[in-house]
C-alpha positions in Angstrom: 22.3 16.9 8.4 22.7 20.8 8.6 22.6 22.1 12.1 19.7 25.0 10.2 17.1 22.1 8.9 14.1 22.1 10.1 10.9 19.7 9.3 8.8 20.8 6.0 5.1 20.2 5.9 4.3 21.9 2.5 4.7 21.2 -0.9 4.4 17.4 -1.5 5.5 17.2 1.8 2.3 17.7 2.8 1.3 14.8 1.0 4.1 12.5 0.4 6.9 12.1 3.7 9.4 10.9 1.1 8.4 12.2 -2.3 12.2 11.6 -3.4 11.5 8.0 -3.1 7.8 8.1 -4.5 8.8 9.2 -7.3 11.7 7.0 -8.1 9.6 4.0 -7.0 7.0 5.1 -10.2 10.1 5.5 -12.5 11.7 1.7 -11.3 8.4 0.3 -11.9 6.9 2.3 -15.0 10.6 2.3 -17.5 10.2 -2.1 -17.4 6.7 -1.7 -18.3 6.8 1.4 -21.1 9.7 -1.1 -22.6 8.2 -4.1 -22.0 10.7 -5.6 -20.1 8.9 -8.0 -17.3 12.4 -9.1 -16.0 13.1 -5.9 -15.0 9.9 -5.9 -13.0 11.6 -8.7 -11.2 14.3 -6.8 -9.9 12.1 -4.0 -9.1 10.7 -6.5 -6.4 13.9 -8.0 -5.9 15.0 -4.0 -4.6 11.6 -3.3 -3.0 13.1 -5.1 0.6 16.1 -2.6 0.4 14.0 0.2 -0.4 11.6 -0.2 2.1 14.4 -0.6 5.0 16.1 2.4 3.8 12.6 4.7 4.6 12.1 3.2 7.8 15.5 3.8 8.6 15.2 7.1 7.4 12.4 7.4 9.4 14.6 6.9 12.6 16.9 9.3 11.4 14.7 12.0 10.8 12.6 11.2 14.7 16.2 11.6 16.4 17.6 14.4 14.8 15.3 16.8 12.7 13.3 19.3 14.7 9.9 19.0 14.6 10.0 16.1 12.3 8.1 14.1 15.3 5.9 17.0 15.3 5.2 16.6 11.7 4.2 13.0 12.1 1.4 13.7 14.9 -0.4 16.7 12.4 -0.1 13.2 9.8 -1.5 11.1 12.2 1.5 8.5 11.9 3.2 8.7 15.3 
């Protein structure tokens, strides 16, 4: 993490706390459908555990070391 980063609260930010991984989540789960593929919806939920763990420990990450990231989750009404 740059010693220069600081919390962002606009954009999708404002939104979305993790719009990288919103995004990607709607492409792992829409490309199986669009091709028909149910077995890849399978492994879609077989990633969803790692997925999920790697936000929340982002989410630690981001509380200890990102100014006003703690900030940012009170105006969200998460922390």
């Amino acid at each position: 993490m740059a010693d220069d980063q600081k919390a962002i609260s606009t954009g999708p930010y404002a939104r979305v706390r993790h719009p990288m991984y919103a995004g990607g989540l709607v492409m792992l789960l829409g490309m199986p459908i669009a091709l028909g593929s149910w077995w890849g919806v399978l492994v879609l939920a077989a990633m969803l555990p790692a997925l999920i763990w790697r936000v929340f420990d982002e989410e630690v990450l981001l509380a200890r070391n990102l100014p006003g990231y703690v900030e940012y989750l009170e105006r969200c009404g998460i922390a």
